[in-house]
C-alpha positions as CSV (number, residue, x, y, z in Angstrom):
1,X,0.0,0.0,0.0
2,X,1.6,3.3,-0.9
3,X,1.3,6.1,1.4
4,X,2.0,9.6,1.5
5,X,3.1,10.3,5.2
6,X,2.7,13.9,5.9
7,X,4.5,15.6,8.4
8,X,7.3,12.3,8.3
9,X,9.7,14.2,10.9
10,X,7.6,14.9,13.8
11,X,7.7,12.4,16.6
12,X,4.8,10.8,15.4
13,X,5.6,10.8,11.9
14,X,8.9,9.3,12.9
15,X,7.5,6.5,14.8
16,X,4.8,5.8,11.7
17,X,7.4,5.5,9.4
18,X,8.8,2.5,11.5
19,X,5.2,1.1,11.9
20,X,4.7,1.0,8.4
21,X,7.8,-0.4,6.9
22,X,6.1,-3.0,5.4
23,X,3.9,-0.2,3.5
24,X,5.3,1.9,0.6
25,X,5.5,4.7,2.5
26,X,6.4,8.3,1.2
27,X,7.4,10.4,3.8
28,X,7.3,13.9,2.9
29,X,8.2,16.7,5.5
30,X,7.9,21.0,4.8
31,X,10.5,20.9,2.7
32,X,8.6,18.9,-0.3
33,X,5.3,21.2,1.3
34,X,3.6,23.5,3.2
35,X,0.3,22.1,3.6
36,X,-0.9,25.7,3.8
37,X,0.1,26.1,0.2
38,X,-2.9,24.0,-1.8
39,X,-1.6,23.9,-4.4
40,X,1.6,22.5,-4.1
41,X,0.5,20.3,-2.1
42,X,-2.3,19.1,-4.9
43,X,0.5,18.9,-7.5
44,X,2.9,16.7,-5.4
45,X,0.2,14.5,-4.1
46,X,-1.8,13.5,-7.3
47,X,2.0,12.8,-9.2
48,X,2.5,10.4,-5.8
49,X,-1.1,8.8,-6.3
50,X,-0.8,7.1,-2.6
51,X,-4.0,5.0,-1.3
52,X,-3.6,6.4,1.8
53,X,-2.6,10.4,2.8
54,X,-1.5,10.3,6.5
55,X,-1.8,13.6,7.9
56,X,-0.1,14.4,10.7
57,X,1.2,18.0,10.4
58,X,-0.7,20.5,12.7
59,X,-0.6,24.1,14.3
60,X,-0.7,22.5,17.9
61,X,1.3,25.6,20.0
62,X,-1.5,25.8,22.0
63,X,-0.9,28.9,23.6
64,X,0.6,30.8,20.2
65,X,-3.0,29.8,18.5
66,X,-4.9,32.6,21.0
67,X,-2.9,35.3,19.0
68,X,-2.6,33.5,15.7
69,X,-5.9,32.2,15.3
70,X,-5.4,32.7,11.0
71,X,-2.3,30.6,11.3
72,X,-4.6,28.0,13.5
73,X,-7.1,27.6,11.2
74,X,-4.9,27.7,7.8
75,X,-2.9,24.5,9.1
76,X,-5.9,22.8,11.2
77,X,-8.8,23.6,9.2
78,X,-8.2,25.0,5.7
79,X,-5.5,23.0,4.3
80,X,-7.1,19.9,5.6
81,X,-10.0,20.5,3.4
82,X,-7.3,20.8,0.6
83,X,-6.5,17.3,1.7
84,X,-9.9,16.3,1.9
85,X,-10.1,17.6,-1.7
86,X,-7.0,15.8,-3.1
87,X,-7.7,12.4,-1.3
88,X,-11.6,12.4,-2.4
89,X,-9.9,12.9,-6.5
90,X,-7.5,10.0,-5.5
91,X,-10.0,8.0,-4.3
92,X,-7.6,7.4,-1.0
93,X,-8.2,7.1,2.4
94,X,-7.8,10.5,4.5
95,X,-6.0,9.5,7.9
96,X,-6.0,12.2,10.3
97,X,-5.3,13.5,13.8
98,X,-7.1,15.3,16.3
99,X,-7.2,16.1,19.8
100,X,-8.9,16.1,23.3
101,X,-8.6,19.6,23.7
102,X,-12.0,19.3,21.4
103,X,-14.2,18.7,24.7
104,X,-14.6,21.0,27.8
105,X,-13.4,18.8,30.8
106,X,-16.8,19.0,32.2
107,X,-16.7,15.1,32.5
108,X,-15.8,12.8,35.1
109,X,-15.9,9.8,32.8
110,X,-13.7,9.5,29.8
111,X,-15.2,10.7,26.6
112,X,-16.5,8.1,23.7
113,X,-16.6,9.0,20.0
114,X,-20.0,9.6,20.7
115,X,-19.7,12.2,23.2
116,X,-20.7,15.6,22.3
117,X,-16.9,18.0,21.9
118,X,-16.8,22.0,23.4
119,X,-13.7,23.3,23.2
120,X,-12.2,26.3,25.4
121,X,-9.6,27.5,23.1
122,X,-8.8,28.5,19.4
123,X,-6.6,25.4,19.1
124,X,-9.6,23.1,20.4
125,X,-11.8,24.7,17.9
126,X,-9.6,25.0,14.9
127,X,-9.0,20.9,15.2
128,X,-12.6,20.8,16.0
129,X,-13.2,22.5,12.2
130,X,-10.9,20.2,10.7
131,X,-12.7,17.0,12.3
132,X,-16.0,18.4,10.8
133,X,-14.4,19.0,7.0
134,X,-13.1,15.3,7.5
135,X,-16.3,14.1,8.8
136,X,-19.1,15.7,6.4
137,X,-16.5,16.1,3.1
138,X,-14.2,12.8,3.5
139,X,-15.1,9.8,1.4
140,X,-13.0,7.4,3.6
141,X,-11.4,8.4,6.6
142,X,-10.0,7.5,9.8
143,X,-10.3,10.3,12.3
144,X,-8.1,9.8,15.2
145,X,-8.2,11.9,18.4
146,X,-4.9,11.4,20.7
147,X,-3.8,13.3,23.9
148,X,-0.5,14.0,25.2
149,X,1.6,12.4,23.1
150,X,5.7,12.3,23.4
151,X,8.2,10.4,21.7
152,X,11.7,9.8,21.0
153,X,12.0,12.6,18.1
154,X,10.1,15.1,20.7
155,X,8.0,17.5,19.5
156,X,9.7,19.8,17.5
157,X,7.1,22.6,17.1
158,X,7.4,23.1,21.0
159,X,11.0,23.0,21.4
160,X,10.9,19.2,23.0
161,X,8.1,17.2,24.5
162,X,6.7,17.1,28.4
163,X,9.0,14.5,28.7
164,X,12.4,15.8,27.7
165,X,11.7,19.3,29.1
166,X,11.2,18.2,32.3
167,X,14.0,15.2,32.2
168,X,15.9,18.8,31.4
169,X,14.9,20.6,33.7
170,X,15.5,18.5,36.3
171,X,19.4,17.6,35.5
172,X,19.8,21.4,35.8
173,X,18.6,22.0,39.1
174,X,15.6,24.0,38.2
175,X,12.5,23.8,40.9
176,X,9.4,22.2,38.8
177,X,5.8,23.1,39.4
178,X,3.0,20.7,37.2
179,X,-0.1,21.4,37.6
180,X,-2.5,18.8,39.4
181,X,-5.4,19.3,38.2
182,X,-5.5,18.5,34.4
183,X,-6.2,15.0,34.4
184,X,-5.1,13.5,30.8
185,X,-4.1,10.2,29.4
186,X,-0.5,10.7,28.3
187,X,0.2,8.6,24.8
188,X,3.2,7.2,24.1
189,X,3.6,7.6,20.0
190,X,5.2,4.3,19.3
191,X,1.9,2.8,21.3
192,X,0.1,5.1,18.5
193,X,1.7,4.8,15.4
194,X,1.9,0.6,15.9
195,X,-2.1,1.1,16.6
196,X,-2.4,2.7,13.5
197,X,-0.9,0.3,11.3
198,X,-2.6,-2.4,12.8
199,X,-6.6,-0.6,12.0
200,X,-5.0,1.0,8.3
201,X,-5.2,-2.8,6.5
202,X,-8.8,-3.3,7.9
203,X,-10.5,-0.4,6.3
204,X,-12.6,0.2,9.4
205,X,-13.1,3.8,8.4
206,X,-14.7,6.8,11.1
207,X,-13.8,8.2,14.1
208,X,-11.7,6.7,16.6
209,X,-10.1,7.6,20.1
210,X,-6.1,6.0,20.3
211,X,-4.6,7.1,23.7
212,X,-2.6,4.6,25.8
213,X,-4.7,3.4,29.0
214,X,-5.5,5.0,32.3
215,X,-5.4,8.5,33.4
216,X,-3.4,10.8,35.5
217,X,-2.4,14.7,36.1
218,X,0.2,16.3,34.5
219,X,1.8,16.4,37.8
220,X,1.4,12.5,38.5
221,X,2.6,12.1,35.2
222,X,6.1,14.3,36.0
223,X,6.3,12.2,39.5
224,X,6.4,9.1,37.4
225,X,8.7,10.0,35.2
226,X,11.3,10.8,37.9
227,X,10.5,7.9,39.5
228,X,11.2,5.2,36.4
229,X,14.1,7.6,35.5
230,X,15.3,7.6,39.1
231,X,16.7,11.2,38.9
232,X,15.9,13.2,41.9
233,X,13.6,16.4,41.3
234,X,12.6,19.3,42.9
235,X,9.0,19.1,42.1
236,X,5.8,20.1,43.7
237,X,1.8,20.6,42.7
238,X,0.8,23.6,41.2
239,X,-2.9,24.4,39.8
240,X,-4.1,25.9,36.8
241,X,-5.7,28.8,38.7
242,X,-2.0,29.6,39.8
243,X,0.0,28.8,36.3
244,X,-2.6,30.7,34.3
245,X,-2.1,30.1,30.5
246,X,-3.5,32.2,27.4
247,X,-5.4,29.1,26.5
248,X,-7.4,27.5,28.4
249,X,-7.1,24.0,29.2
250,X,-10.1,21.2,30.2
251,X,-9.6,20.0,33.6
252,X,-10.3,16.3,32.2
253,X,-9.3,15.0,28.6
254,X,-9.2,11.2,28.9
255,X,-10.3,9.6,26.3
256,X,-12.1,6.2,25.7
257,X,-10.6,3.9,22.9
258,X,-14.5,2.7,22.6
259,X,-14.3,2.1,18.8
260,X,-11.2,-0.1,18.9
261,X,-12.7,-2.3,21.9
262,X,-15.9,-2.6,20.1
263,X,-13.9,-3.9,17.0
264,X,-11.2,-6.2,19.6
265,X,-8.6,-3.9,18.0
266,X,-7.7,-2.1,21.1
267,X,-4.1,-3.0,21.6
268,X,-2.9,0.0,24.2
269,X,-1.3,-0.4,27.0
270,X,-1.2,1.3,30.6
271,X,0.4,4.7,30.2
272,X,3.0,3.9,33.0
273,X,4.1,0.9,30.9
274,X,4.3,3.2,28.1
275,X,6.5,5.7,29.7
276,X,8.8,2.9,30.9
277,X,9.2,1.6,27.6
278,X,10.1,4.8,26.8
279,X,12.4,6.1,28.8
280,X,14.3,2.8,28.1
């Protein structure tokens, strides 16, 4: 199956690339691209003809998005329609990625693919636009929503994942204050990327949550980290009220990988096991 991996230098993309060896896999980063220019991105894509366009670039500084809302929605919305466009005329399958920053955190159980999203921030809703282009435009798709993912490449749009700036942190000395009351489901991308190439070949198309299992805070996910790394820390507790951001974040994003378990496909493990492997 040939596919044309977009955004193949990211952590995730990294990790897919890996996952999908046995796949003809194009991996295409900004340099053959901008996704933001269409038609570029048109020309490259219909000489590739893939089966499958894996999107994985995105505008996810979360922060930057509440004064750059144009830039937001040209990467998560706009260009994804392009996509849309260019994969419909292809006849391919649209794989793309979204996030739990889509719902409010009003919860208190983890959220289904049926549950209804209300996002707090530009970058919730400028995903949010792109899932609904994918959703109503799309002839076959798989819509993934993640959250919290690190990996061995980091993140480079945010200078280094939660991970590694931490882990960084920490060797120098620095005092560290997570907030504790974000709960999340931290996602290891290897977990993510081997979960996608196991759904791809089965043409189970629609929505689906991928996170590894479990749930924790930021800040149990930091004291963890420490913990399996055994590097001493100065860390304490903050709250969100106290490290006030320009976005704002939902108090509870765990997601429920209800599609996968329905199909037996779920193969995710605990998030601590994921970490471990990790920082291995």
């Amino acid at each position: 199956m040939k596919i044309a991996l977009l955004g193949a230098n990211g952590q995730l993309g990294q990790d897919l690339q890996r996952a999908l060896h046995s796949h003809d896999v194009r991996a295409l980063t900004r340099t053959d691209f901008d996704v933001t220019d269409h038609a570029r991105a048109r020309a490259v894509l219909m000489d590739l003809v893939p089966a499958v366009v894996l999107n994985t670039t995105a505008y996810h500084r979360v922060d930057d998005c509440e004064t750059h809302a144009e830039m937001a929605y040209a990467v998560n919305a706009l260009a994804v329609l392009n996509l849309i466009r260019v994969a419909n005329d292809l006849d391919a399958v649209l794989v793309h990625f979204s996030t739990d920053y889509i719902f409010d955190g009003k919860a208190r159980q983890p959220y289904t693919e049926s549950s209804q999203p209300f996002p707090l921030s530009v970058y919730g809703n400028s995903k949010l636009a792109g899932e609904f282009l994918v959703r109503t435009i799309s002839k076959k798709y798989v819509l993934i929503r993640t959250c919290g993912l690190y990996g061995a490449a980091g993140s480079q749009g945010k200078g280094g994942n939660f991970v590694q700036t931490i882990l960084t942190k920490a060797r120098r000395g620095e005092s560290i204050r997570v907030v504790n009351d974000q709960v999340v489901t931290p996602t290891y991308t290897v977990d993510l990327a081997n979960q996608v190439a196991q759904i791809l070949p089965t043409e189970n198309f629609g929505l689906f949550h991928m996170t590894n299992e479990g749930s924790c805070t930021w800040f149990e996910f930091a004291r963890a980290i420490f913990e399996l790394s055994g590097l001493e820390a100065d860390l304490s507790p903050t709250t969100s009220e106290l490290y006030k951001t320009p976005a704002i974040r939902p108090k509870y994003s765990v997601l429920e990988n209800a599609r996968l378990k329905e199909l037996g496909l779920d193969d995710m493990r605990h998030w601590r096991d994921a970490l471990a492997a990790y920082l291995k």
